[in-house]
N, CA, C and O of each residue as an XYZ file, in Angstrom:
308
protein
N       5.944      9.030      0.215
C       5.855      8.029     -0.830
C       6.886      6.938     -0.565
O       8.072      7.144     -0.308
N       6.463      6.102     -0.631
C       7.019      4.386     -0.431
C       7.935      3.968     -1.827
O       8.171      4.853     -2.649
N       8.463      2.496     -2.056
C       8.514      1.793     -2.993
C       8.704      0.103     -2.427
O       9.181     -0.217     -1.338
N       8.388     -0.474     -3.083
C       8.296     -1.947     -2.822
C       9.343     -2.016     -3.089
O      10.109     -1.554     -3.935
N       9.368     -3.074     -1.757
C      11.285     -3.831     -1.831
C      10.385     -5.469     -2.043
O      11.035     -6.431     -2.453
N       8.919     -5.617     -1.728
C       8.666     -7.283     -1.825
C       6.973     -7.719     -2.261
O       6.031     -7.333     -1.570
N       6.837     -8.351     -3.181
C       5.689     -8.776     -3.666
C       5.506    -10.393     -3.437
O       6.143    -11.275     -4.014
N       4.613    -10.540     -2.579
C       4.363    -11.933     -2.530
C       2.615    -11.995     -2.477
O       1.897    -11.504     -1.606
N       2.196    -12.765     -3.703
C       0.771    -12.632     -3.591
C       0.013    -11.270     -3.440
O       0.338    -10.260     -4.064
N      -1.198    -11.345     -2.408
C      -1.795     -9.964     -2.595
C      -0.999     -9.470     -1.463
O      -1.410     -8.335     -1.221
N      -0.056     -9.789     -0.661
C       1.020     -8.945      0.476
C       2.273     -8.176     -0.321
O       2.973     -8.689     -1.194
N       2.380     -6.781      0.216
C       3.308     -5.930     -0.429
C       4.431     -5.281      0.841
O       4.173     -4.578      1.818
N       5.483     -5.733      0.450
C       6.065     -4.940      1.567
C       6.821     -3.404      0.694
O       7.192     -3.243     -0.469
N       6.806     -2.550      1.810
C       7.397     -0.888      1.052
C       7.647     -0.573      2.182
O       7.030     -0.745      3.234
N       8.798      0.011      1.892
C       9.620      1.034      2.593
C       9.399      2.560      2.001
O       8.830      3.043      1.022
N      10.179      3.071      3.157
C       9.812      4.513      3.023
C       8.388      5.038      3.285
O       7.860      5.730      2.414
N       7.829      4.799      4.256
C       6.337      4.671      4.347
C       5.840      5.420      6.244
O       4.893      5.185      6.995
N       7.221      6.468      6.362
C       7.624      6.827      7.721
C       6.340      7.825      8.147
O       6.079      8.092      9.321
N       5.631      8.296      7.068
C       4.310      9.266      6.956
C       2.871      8.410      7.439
O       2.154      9.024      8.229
N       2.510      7.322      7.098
C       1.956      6.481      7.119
C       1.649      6.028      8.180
O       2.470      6.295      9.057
N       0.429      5.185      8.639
C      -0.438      4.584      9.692
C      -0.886      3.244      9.389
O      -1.307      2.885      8.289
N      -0.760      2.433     10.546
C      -1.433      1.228     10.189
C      -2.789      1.603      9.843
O      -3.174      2.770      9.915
N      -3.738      0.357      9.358
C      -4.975      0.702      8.556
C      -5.283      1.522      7.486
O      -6.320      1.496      6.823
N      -3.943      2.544      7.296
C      -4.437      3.620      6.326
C      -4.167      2.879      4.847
O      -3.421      1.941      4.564
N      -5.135      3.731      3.962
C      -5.925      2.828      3.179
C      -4.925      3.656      1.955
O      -5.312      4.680      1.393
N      -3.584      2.995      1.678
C      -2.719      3.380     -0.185
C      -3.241      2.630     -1.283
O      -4.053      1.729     -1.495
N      -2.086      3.703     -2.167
C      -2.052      2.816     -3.630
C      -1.215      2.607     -4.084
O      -0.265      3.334     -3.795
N      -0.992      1.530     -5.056
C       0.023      0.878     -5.118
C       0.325      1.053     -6.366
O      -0.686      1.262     -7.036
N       1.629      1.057     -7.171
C       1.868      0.969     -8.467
C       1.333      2.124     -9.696
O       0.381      2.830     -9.363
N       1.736      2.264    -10.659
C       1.141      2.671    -11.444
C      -0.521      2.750    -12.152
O      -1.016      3.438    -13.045
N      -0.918      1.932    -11.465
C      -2.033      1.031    -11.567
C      -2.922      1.549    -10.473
O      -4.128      1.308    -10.440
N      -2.260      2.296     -9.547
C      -3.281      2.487     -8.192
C      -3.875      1.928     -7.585
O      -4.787      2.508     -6.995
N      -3.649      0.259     -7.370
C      -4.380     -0.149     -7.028
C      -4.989      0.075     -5.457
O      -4.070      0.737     -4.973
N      -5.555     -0.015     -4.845
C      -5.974     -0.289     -3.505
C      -5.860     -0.834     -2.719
O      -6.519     -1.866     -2.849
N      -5.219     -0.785     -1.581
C      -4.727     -1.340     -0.513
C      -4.774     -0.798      0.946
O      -4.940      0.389      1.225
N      -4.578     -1.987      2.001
C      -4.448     -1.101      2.897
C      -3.185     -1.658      4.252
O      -3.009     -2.851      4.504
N      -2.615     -0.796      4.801
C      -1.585     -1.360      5.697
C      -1.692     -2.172      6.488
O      -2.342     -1.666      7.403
N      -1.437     -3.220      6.733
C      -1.888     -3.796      8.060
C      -0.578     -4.086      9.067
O      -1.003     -4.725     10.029
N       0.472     -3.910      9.157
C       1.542     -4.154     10.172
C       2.744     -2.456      9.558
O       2.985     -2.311      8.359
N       2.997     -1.986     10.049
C       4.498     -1.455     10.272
C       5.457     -0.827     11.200
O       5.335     -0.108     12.192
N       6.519     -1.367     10.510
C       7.862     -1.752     11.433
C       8.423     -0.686     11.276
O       8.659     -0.785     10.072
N       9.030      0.757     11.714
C       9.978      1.500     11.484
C       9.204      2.488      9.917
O       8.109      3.037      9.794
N      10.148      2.373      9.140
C       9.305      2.963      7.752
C       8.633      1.781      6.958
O       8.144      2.123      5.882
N       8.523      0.467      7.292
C       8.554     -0.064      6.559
C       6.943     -0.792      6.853
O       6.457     -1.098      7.942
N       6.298     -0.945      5.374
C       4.854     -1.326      5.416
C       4.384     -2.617      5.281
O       4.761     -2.975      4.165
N       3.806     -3.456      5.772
C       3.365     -4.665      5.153
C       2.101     -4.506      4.745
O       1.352     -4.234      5.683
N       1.448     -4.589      3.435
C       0.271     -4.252      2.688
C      -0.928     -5.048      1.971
O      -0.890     -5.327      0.773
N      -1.974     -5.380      2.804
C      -2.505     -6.081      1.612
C      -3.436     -5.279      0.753
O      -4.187     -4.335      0.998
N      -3.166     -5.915     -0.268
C      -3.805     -5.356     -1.893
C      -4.984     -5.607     -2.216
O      -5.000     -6.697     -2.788
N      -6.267     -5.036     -2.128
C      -7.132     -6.125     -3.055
C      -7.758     -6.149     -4.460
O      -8.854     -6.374     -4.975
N      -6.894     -5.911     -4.710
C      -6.633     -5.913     -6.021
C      -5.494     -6.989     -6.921
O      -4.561     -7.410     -6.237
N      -5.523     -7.315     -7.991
C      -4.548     -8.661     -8.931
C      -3.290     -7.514     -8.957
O      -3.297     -6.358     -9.380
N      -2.376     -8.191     -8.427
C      -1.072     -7.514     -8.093
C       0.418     -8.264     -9.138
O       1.618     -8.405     -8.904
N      -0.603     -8.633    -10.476
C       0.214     -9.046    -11.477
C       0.715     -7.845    -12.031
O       0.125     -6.793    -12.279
N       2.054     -8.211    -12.204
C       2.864     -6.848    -12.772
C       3.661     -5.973    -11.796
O       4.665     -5.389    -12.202
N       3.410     -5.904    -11.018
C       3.800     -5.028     -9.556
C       5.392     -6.272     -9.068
O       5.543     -7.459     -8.781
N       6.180     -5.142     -9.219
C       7.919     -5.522     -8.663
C       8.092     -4.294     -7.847
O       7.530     -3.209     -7.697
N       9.364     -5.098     -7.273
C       9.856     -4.246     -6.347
C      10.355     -2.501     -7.547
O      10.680     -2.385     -8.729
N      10.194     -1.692     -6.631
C      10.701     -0.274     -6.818
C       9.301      0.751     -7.407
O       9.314      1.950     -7.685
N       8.360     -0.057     -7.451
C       7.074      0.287     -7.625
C       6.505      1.504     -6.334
O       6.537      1.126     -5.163
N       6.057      2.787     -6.627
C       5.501      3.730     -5.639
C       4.541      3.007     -5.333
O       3.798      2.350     -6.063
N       4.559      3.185     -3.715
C       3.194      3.402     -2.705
C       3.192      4.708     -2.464
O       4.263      5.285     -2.275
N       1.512      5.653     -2.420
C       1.658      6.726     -2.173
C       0.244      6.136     -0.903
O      -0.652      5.335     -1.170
N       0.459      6.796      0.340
C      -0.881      6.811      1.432
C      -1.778      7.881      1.155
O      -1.396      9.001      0.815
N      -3.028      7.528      1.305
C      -4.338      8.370      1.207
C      -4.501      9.304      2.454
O      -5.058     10.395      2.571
N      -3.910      8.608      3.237
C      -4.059      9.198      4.993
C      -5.232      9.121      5.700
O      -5.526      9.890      6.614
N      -5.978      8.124      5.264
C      -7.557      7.833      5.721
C      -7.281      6.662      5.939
O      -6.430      6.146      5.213
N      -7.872      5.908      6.944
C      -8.179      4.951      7.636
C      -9.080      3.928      6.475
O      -9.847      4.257      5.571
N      -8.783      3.061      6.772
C      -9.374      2.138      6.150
C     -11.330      2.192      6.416
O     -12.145      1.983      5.517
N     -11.560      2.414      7.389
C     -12.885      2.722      7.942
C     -13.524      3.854      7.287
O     -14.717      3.897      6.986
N     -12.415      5.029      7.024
C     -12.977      6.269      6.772
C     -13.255      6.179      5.269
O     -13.756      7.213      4.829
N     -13.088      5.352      4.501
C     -12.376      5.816      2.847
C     -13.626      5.131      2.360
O     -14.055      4.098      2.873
N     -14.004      5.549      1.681
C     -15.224      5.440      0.180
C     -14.502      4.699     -0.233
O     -13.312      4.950     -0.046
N     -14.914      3.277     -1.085
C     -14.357      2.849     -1.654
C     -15.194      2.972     -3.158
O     -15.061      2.183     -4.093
N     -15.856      3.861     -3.139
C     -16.455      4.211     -4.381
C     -15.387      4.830     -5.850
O     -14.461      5.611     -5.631
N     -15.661      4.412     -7.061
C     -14.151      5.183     -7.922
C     -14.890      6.922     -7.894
O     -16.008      7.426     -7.787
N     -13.827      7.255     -8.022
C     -13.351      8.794     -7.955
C     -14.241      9.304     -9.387
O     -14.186     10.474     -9.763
């Protein structure tokens, strides 16, 4: 599990994210929203959201699904 150190637009950066894969498809916030990784550096994630990422500050959990962006239903649960 992650937390945002940066919110800019639908891009999220989180750390702590050392479990994690590019493409793999998290969620973000309390809110869960949906996202998926597209760059990381060390533990650290750069994320886009697609989802309205109003409300979302830094210290906010990312938790990873561990599925690939390819693999994941994006159907709701």
């Amino acid at each position: 599990m992650g937390k945002i150190v940066k919110v800019s637009g639908p891009l999220v950066v989180a750390t702590g994210m050392e479990e994690a894969n590019m493409a793999d498809v998290v969620r973000v916030g309390e809110q869960r929203l949906i996202g998926e990784i597209l760059t990381m550096n060390g533990d650290a994630a750069s994320i886009q959201v697609y989802e309205e990422t109003s409300g979302l500050g830094p210290g906010a959990e990312v938790v990873t699904t561990g599925a690939p962006a390819c693999r994941w239903s994006w159907a709701p649960a």
